[in-house]
C-alpha positions, 0 to 999 in steps of 0.5 A: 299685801295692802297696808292700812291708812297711815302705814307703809308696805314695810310696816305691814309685812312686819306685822303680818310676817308675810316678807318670810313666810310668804315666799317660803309657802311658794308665793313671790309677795308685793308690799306696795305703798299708797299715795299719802298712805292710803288707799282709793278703794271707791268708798266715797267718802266725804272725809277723804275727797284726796284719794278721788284722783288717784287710781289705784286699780290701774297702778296695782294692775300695772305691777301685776303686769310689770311682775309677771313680765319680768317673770318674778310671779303669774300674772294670772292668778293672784292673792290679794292680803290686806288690812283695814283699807288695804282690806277694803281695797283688796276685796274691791279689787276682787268683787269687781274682778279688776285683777285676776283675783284667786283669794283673798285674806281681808282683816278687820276690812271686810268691804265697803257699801259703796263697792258692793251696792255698785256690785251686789255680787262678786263677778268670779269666784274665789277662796276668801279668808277673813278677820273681824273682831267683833269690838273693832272700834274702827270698821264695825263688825256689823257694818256702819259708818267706818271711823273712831266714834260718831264725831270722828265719823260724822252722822252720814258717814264722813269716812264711808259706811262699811258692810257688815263682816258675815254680809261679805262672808255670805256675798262670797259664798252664793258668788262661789256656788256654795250652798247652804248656811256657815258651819258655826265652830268654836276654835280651841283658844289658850286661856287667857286669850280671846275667844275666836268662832269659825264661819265656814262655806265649804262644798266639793271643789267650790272656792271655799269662804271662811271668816273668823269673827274674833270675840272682843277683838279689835282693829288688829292682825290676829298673831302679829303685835300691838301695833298701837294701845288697846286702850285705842283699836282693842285687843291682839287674838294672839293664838290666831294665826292669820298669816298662817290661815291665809297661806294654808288656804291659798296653797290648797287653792294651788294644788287644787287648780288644773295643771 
């Protein structure tokens, strides 16, 4: 589980409950920090030239190994969670097949235009779960320059330009052989909260893809707390369980595979 820029692995696995339920779903969970709290997910941006030396990948790749060797998780399979550039990072770990990727859980992060015009398809298939929220302040629902407003940003994108969230979604699902267009389904939400609307690529015994495009939603973990005011990344879907989703996906992954 991959923090977001300017949090910590202690942070988020209290934001996304993954510390507890992860390992009682059956998985041995990771949360690693980033130097300076932040993540180098090759999105080349102007604004963060810090992170050019630091090579993430190989240090994600050598916990990986170092886990599997002490016998605590496979080495093989693994499922990559994360948020806003712990989200970008995961899905450019597993577009470019640089850790043996099974899936993945990407919230409000769905991918940036660099990894994927370096990659225009995922290498290998796998199951991809996805959060955006179609107000997101931050990392544009549509795609556009990543950052809180066009100053903050800067006209040509000083902190990266992100991929549209349904543009990663259909990447995936050609990547994993599924055919066709999304089932587009309304989800029964409590009153009084956000509405949320399923994007699902599902055929036999493909790795299936589903986002889940939060209307109004913002830079936040659907389920987990208001880590910061609405007023600044916009509102929590508080009925979506994220975290819920994502284990349910990755353990019907598991059953699925040959044993």
């Amino acid at each position: 589980m991959l923090h977001g820029a300017g949090g910590q692995g202690p942070g988020t696995a209290a934001l996304s409950g993954l510390d507890r339920r992860g390992p009682a779903a059956g998985f041995f969970t990771v949360f690693p920090d980033g130097v300076s709290r932040v993540w180098n997910d090759s999105r080349d941006a102007p604004r963060l030239r810090r992170r050019a030396g630091v090579d993430d990948v190989a240090f994600l790749q050598m916990l990986v190994a170092r886990l599997a060797s002490e016998g605590r998780a496979r080495g093989d399979r693994v499922y990559l969670a994360g948020i806003s550039n712990g989200g970008l990072m995961s899905e450019h770990l597993a577009r470019h097949a640089l850790l043996p990727v099974a899936g993945i859980g990407l919230v409000a992060g769905p991918g940036t235009q660099t990894s994927r015009t370096a990659q225009p398809r995922p290498v290998r298939p796998a199951a991809v779960v996805m959060f955006s929220g179609t107000a997101d302040p931050l990392v544009p629902y549509a795609g556009g320059p990543i950052g809180f407003g066009r100053r903050a940003r800067g006209a040509n994108g000083g902190r990266g330009v992100a991929v549209g969230a349904e543009a990663v979604a259909a990447d995936w699902a050609a990547a994993n052989g599924v055919p066709g267009a999304a089932v587009v389904e309304r989800l029964a939400q409590p009153a009084g909260d956000l509405p949320v609307t399923r994007l699902s690529w599902r055929s036999g015994d493909h790795a299936p893809v589903a986002l889940y495009r939060v209307e109004g939603g913002g830079h936040t973990w659907p389920g987990g707390g208001q880590y910061l005011p609405a007023r600044m990344i916009g509102p929590v879907a508080r009925a979506l369980d994220a975290t819920g989703v994502m284990l349910d996906e990755f353990r019907a992954q598991e059953r699925a595979r040959p044993h």
